[in-house]
PQR file of N, CA, C, O and H, with PARSE charges and radii, in Angstrom:
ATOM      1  N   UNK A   1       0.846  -1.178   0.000 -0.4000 1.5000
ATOM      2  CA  UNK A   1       0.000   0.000   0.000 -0.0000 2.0000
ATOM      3  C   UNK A   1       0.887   1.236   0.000  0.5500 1.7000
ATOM      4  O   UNK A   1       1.891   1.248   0.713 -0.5500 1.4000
ATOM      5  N   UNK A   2       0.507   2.473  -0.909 -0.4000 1.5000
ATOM      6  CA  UNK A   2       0.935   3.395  -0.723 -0.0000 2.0000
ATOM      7  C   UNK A   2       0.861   4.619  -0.144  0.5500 1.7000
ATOM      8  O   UNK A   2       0.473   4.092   0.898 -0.5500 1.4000
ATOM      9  H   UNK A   2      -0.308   2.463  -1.488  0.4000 1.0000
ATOM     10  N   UNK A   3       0.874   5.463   0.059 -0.4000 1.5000
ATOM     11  CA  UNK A   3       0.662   6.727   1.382 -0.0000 2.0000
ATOM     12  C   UNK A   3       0.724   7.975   0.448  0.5500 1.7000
ATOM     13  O   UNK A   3       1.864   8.315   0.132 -0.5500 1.4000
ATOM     14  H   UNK A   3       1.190   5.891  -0.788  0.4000 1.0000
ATOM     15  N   UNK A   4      -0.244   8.667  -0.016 -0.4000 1.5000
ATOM     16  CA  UNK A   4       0.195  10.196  -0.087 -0.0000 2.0000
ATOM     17  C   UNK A   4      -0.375  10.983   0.842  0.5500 1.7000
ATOM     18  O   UNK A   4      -1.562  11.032   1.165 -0.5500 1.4000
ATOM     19  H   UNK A   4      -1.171   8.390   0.241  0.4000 1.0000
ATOM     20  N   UNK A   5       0.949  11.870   1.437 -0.4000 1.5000
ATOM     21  CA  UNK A   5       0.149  12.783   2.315 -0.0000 2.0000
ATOM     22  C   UNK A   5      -1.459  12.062   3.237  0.5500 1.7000
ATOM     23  O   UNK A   5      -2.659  12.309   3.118 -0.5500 1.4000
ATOM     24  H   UNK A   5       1.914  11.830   1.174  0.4000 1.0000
ATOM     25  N   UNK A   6      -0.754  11.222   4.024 -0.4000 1.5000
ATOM     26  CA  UNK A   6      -1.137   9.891   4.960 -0.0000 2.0000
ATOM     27  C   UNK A   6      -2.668   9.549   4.321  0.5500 1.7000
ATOM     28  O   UNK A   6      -3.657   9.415   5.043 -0.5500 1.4000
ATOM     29  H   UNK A   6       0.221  11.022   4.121  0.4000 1.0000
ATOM     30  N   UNK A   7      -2.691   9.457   3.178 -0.4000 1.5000
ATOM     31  CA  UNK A   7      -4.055   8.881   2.395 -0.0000 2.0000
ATOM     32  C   UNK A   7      -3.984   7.477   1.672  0.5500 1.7000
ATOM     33  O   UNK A   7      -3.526   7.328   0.539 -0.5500 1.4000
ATOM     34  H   UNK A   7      -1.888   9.566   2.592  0.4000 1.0000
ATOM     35  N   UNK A   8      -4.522   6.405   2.509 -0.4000 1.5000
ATOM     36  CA  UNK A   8      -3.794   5.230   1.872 -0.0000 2.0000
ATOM     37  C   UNK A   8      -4.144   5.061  -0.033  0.5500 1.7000
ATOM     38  O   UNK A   8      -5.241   5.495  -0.386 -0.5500 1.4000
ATOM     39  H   UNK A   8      -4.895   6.525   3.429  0.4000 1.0000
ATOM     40  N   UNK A   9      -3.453   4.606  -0.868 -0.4000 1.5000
ATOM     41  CA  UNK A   9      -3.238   4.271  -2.178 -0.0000 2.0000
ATOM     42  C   UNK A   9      -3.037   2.901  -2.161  0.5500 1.7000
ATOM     43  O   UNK A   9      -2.167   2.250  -1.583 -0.5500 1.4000
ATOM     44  H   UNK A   9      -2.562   4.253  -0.582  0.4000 1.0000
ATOM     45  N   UNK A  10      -4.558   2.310  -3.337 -0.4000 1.5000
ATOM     46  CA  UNK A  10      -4.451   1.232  -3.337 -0.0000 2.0000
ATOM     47  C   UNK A  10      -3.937   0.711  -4.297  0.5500 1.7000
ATOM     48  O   UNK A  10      -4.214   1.473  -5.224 -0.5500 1.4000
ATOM     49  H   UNK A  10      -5.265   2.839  -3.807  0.4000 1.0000
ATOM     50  N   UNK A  11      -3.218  -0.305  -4.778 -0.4000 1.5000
ATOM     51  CA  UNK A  11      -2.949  -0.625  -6.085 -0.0000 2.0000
ATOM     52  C   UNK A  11      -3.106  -2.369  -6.457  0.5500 1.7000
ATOM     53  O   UNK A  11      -2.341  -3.264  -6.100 -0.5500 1.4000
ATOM     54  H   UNK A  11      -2.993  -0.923  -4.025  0.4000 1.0000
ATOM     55  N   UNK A  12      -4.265  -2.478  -7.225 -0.4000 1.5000
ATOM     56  CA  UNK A  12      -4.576  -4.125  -7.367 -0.0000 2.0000
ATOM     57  C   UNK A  12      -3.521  -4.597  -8.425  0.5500 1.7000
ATOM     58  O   UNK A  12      -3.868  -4.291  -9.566 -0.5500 1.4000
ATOM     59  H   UNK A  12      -4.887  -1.750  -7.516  0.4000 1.0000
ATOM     60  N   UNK A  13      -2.415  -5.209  -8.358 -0.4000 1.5000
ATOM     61  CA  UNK A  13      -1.386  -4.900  -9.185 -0.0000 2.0000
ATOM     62  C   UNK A  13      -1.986  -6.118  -9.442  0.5500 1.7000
ATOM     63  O   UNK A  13      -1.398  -6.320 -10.504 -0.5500 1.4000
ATOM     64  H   UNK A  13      -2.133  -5.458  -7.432  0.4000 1.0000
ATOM     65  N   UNK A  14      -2.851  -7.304  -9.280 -0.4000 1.5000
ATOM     66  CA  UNK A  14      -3.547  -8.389  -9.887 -0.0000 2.0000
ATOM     67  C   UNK A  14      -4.287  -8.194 -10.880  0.5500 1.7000
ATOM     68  O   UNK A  14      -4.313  -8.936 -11.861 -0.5500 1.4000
ATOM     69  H   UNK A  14      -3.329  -7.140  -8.418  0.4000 1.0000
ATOM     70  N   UNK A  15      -5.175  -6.864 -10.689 -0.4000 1.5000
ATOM     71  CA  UNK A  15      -5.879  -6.525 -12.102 -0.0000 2.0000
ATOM     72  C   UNK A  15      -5.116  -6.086 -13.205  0.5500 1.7000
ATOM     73  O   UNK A  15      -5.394  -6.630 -14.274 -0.5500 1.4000
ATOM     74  H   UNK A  15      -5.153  -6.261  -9.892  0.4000 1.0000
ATOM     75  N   UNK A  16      -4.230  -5.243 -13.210 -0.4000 1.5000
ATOM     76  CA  UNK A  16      -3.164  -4.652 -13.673 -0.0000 2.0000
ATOM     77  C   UNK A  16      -2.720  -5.284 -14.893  0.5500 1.7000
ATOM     78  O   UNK A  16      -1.780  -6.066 -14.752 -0.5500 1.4000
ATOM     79  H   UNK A  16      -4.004  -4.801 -12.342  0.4000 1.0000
ATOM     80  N   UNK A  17      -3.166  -5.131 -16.023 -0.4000 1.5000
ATOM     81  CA  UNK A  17      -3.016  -6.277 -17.495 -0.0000 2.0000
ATOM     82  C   UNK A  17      -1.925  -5.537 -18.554  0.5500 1.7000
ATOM     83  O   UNK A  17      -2.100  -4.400 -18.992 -0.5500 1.4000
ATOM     84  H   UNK A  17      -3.931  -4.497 -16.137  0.4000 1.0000
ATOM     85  N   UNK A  18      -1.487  -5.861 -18.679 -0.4000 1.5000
ATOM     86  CA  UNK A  18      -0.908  -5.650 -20.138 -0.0000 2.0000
ATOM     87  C   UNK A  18      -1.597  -4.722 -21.245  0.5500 1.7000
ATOM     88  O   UNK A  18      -2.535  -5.024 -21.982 -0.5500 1.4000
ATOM     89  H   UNK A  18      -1.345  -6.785 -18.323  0.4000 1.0000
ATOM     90  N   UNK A  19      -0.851  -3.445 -21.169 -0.4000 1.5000
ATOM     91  CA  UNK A  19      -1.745  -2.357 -22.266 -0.0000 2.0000
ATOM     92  C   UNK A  19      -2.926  -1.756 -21.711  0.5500 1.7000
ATOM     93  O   UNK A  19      -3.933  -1.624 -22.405 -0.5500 1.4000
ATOM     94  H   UNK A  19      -0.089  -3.200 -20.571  0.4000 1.0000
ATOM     95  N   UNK A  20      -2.872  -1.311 -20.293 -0.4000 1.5000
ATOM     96  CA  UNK A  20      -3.632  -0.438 -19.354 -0.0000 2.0000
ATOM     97  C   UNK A  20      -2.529   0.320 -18.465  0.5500 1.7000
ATOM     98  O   UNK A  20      -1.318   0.146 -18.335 -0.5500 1.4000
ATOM     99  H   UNK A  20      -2.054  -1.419 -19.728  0.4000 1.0000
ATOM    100  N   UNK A  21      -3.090   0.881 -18.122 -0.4000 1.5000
ATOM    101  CA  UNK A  21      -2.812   2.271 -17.328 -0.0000 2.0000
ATOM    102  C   UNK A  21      -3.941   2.542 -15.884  0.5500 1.7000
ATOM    103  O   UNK A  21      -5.026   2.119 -15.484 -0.5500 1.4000
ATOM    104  H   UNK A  21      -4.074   1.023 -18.228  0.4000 1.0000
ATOM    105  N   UNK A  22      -2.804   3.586 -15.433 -0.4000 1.5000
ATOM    106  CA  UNK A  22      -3.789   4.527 -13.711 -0.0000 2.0000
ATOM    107  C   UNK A  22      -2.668   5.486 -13.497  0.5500 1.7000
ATOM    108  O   UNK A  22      -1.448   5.633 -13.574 -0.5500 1.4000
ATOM    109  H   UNK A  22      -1.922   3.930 -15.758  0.4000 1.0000
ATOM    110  N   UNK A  23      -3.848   6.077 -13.168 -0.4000 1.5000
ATOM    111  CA  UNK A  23      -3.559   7.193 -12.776 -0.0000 2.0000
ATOM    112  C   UNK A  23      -3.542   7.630 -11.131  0.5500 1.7000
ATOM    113  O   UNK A  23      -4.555   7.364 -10.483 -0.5500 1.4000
ATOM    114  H   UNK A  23      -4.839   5.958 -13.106  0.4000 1.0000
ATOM    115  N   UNK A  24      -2.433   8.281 -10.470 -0.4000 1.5000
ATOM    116  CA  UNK A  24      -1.752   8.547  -9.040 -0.0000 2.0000
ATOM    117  C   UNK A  24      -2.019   9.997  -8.957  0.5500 1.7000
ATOM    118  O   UNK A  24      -1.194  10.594  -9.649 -0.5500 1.4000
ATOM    119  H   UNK A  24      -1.610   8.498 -10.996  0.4000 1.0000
ATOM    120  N   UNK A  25      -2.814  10.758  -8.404 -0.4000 1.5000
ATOM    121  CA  UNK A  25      -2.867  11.886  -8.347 -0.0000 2.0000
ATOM    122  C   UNK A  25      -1.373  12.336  -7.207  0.5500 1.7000
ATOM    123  O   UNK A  25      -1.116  11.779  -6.140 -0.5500 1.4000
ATOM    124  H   UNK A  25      -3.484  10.274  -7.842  0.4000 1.0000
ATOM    125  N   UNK A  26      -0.741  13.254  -7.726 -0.4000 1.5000
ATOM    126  CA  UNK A  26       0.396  13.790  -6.516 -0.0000 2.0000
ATOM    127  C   UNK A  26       1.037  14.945  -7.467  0.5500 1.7000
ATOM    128  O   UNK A  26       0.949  15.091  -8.687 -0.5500 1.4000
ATOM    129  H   UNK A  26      -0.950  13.707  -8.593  0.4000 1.0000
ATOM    130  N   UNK A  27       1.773  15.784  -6.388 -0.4000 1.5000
ATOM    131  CA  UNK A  27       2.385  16.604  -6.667 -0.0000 2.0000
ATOM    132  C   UNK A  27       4.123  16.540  -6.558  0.5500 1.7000
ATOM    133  O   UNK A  27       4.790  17.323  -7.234 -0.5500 1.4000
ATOM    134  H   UNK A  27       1.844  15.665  -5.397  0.4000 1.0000
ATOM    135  N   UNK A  28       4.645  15.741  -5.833 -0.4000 1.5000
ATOM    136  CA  UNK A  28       5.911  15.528  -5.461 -0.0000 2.0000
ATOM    137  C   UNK A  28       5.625  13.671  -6.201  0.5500 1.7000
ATOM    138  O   UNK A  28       5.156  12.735  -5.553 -0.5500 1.4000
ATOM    139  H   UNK A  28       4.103  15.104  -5.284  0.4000 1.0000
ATOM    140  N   UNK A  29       5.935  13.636  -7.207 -0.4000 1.5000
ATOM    141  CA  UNK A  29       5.888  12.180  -8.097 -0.0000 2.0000
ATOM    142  C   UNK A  29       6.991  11.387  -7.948  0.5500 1.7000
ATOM    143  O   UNK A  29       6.908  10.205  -8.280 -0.5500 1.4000
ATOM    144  H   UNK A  29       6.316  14.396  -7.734  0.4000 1.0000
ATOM    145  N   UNK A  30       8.417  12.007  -7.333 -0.4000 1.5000
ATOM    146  CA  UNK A  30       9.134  11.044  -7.399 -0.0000 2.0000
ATOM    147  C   UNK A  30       9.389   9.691  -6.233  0.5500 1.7000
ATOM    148  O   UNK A  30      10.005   8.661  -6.509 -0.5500 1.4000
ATOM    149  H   UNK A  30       8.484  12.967  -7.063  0.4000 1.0000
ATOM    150  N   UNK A  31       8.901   9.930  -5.216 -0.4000 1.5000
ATOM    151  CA  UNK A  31       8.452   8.896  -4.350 -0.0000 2.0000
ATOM    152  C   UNK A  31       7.957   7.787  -5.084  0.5500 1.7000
ATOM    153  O   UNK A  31       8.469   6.725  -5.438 -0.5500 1.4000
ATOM    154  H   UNK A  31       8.401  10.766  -4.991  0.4000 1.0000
ATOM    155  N   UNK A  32       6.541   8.428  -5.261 -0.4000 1.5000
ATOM    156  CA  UNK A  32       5.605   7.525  -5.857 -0.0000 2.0000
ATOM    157  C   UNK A  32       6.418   6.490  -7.040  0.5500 1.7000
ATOM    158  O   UNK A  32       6.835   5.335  -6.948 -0.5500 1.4000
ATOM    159  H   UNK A  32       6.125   9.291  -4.973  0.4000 1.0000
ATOM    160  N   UNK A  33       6.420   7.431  -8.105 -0.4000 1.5000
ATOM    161  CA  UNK A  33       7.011   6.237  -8.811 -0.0000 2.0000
ATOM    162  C   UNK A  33       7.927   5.862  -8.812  0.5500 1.7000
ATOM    163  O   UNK A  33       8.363   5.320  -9.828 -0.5500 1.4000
ATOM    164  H   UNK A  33       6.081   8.369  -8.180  0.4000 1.0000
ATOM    165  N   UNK A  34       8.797   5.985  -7.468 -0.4000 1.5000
ATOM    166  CA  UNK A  34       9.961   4.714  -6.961 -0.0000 2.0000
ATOM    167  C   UNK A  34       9.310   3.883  -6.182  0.5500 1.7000
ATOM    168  O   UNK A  34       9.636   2.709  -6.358 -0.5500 1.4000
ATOM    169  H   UNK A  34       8.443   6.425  -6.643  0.4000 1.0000
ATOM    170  N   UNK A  35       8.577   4.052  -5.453 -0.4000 1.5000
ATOM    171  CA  UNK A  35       7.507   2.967  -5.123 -0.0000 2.0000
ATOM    172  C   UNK A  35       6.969   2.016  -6.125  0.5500 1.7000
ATOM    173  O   UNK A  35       6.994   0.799  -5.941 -0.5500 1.4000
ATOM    174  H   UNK A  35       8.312   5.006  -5.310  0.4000 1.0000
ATOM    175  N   UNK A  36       6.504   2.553  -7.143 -0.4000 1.5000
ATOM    176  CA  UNK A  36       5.534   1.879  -7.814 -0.0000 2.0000
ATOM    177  C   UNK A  36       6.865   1.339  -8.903  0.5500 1.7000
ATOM    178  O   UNK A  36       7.089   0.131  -8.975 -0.5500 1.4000
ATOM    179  H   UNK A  36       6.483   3.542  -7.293  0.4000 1.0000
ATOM    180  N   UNK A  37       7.380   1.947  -9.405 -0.4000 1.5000
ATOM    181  CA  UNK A  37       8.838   0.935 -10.023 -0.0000 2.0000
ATOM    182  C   UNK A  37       9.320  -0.081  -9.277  0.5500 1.7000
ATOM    183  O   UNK A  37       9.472  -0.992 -10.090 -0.5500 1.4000
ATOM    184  H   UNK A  37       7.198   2.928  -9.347  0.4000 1.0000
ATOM    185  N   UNK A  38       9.634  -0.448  -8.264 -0.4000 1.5000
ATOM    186  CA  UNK A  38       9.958  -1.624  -7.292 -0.0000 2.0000
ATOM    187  C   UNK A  38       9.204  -2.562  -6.686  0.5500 1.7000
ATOM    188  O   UNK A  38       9.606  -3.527  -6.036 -0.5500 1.4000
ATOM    189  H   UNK A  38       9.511   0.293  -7.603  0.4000 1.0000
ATOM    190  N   UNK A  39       7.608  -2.104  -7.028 -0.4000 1.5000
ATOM    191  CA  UNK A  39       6.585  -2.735  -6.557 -0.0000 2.0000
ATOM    192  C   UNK A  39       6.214  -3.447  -8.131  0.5500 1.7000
ATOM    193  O   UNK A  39       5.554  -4.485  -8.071 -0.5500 1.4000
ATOM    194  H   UNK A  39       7.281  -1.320  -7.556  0.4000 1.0000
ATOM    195  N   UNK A  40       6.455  -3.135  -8.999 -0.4000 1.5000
ATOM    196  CA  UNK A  40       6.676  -3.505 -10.753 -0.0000 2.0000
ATOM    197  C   UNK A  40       7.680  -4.070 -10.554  0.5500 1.7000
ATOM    198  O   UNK A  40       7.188  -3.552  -9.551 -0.5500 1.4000
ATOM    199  H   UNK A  40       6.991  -2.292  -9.048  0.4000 1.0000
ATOM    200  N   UNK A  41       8.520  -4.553 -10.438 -0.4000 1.5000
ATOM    201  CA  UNK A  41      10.266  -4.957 -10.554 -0.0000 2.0000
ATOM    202  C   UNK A  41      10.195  -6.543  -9.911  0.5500 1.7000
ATOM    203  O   UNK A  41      10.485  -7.682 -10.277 -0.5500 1.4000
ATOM    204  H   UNK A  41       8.919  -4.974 -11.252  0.4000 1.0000
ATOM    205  N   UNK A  42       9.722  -5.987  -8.930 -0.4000 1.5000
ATOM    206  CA  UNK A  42       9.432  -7.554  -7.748 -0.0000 2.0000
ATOM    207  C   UNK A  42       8.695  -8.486  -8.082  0.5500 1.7000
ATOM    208  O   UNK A  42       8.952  -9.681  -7.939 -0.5500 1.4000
ATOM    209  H   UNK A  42       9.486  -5.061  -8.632  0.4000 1.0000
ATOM    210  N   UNK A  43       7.095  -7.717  -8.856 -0.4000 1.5000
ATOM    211  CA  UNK A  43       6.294  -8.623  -9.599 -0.0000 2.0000
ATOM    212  C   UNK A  43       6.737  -9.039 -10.833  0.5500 1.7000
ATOM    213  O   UNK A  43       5.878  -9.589 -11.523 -0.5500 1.4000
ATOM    214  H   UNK A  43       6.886  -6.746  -8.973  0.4000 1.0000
ATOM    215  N   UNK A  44       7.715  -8.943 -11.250 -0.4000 1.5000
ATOM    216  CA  UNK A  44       8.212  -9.072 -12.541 -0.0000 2.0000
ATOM    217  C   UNK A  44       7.286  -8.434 -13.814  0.5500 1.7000
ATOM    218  O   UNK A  44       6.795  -9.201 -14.642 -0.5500 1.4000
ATOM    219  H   UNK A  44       8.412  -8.497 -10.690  0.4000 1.0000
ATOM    220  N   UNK A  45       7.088  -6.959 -13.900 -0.4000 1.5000
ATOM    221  CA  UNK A  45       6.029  -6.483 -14.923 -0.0000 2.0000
ATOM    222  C   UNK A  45       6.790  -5.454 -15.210  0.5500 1.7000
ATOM    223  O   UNK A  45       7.636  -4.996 -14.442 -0.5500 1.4000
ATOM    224  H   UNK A  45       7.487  -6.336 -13.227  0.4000 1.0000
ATOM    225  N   UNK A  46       6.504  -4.976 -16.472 -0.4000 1.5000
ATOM    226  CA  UNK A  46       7.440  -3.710 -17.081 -0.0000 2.0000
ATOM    227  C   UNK A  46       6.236  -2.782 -17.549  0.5500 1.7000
ATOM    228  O   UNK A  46       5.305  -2.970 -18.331 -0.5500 1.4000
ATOM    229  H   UNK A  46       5.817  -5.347 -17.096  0.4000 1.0000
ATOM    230  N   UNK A  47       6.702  -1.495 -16.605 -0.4000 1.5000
ATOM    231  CA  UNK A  47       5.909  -0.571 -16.163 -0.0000 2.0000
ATOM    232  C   UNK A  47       6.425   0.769 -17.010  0.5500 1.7000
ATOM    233  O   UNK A  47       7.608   0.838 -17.343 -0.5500 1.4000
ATOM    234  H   UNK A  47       7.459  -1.343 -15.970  0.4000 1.0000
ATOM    235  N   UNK A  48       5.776   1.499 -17.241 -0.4000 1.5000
ATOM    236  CA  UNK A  48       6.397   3.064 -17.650 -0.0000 2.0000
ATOM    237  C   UNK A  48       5.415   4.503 -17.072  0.5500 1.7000
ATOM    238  O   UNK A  48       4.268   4.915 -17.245 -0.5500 1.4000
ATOM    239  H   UNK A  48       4.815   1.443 -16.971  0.4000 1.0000
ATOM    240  N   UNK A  49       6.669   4.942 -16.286 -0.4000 1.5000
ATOM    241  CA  UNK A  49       5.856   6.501 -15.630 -0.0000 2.0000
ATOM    242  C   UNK A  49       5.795   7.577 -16.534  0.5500 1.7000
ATOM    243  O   UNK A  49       6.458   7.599 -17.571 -0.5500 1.4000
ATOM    244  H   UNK A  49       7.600   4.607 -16.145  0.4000 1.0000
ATOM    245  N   UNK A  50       4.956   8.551 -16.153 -0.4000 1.5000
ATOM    246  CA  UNK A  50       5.378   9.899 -17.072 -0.0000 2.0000
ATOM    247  C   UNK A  50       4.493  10.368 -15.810  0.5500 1.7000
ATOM    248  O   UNK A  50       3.541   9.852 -15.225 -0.5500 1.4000
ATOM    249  H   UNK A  50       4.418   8.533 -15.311  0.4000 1.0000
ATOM    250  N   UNK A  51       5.383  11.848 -15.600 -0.4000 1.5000
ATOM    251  CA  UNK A  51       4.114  12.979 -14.827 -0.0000 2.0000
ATOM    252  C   UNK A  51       3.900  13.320 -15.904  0.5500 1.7000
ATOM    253  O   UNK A  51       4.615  13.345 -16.907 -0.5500 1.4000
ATOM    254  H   UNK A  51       6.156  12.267 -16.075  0.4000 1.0000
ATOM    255  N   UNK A  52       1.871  13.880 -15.551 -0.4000 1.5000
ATOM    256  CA  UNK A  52       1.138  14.533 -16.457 -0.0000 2.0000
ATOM    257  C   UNK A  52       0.310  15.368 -15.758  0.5500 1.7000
ATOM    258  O   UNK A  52       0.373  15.445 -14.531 -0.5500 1.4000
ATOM    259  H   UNK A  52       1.291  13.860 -14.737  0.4000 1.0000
ATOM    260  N   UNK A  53      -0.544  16.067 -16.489 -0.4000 1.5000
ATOM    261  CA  UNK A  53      -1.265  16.779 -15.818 -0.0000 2.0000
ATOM    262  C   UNK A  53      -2.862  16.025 -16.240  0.5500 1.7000
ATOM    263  O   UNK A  53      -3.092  15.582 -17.366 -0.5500 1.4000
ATOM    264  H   UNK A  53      -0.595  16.005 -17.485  0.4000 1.0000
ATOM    265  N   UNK A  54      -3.687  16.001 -15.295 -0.4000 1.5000
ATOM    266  CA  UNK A  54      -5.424  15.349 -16.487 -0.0000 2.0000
ATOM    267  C   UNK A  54      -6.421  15.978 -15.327  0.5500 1.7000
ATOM    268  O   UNK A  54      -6.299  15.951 -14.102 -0.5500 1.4000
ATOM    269  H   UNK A  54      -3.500  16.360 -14.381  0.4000 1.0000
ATOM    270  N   UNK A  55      -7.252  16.444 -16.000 -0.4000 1.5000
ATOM    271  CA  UNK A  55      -8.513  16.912 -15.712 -0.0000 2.0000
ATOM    272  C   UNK A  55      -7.956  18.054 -14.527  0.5500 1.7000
ATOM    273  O   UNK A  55      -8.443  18.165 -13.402 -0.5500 1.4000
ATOM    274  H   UNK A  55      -7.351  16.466 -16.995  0.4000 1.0000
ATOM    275  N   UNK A  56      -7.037  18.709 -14.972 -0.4000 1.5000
ATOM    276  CA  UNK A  56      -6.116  19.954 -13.932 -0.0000 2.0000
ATOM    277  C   UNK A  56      -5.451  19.218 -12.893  0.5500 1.7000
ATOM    278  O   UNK A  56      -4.987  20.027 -12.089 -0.5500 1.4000
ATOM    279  H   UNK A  56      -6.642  18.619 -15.887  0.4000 1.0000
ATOM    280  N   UNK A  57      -5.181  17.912 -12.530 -0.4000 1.5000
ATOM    281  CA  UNK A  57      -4.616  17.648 -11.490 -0.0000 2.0000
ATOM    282  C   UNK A  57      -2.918  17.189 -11.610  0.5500 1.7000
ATOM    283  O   UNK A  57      -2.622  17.147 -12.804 -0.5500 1.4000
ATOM    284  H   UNK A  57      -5.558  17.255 -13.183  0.4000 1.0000
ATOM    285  N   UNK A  58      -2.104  16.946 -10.997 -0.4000 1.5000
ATOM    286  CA  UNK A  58      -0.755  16.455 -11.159 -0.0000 2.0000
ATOM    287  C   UNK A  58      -0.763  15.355 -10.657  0.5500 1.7000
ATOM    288  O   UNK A  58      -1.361  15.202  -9.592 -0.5500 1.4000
ATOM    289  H   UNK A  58      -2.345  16.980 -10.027  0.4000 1.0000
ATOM    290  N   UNK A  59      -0.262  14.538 -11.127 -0.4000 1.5000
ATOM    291  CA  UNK A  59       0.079  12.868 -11.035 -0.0000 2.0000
ATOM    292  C   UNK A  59       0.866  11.898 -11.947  0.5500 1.7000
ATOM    293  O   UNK A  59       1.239  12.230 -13.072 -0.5500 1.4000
ATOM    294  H   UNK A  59       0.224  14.663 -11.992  0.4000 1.0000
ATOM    295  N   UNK A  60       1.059  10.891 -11.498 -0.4000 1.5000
ATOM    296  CA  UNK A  60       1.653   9.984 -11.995 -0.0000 2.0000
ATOM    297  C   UNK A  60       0.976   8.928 -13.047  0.5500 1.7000
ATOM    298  O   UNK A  60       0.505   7.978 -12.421 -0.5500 1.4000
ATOM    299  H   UNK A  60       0.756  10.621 -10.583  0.4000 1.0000
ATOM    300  N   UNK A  61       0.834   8.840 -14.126 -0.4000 1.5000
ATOM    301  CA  UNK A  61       0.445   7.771 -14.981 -0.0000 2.0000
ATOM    302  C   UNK A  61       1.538   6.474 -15.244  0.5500 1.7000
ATOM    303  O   UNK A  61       2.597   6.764 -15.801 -0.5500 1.4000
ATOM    304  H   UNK A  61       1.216   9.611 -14.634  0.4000 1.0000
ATOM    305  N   UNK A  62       1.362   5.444 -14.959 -0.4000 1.5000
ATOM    306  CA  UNK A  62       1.476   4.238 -15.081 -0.0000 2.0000
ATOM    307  C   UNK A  62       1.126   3.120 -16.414  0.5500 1.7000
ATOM    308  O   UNK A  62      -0.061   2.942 -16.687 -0.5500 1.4000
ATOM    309  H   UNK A  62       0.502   5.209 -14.506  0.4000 1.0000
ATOM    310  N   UNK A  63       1.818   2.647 -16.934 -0.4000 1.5000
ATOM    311  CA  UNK A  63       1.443   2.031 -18.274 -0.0000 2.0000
ATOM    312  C   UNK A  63       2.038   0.679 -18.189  0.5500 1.7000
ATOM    313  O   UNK A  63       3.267   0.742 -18.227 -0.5500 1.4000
ATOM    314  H   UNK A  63       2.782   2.792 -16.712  0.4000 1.0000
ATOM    315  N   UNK A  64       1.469  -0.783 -18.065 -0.4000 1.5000
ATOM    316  CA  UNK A  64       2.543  -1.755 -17.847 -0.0000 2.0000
ATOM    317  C   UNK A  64       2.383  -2.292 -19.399  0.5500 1.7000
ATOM    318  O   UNK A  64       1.338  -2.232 -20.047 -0.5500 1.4000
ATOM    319  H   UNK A  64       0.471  -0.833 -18.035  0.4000 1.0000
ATOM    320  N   UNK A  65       3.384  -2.721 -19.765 -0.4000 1.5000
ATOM    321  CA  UNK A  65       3.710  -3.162 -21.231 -0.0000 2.0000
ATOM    322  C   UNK A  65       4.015  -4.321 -20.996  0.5500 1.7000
ATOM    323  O   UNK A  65       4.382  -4.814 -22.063 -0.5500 1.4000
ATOM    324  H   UNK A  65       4.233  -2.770 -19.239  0.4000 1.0000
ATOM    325  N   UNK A  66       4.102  -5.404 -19.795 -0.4000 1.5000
ATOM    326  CA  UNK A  66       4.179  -7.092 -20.071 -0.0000 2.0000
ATOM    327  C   UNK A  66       4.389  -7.361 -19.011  0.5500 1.7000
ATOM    328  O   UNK A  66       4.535  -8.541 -18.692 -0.5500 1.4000
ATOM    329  H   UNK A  66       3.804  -5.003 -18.929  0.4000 1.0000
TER
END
């Protein structure tokens, strides 16, 4: 489980398929997606971050490719 600004973040990395994406709302992203890169790494899945901005907010998008 992840923590922003003590708000737990859930992530069903079981649903999590091949050629989908989510979105992490945050403002300080690099935590997060060192979290979420090592939490990808362990499960053996190849993940790709980008900060973006969507619907005005800042966050982290997530894309696993296999």
């Amino acid at each position: 489980m992840l923590r922003i600004l003590s708000i737990p973040i859930w992530i069903d990395w079981k649903a999590f398929r091949p050629e989908t994406s989510f979105f992490i709302p945050c403002l300080d992203y690099r935590p997060v997606q060192e979290f979420v890169e090592k939490e990808a790494d362990r499960l053996r899945m190849q993940v790709v971050c980008k900060r973006v901005v969507e619907r005005g907010r800042y966050g982290l998008r997530v894309w696993r490719l296999a």
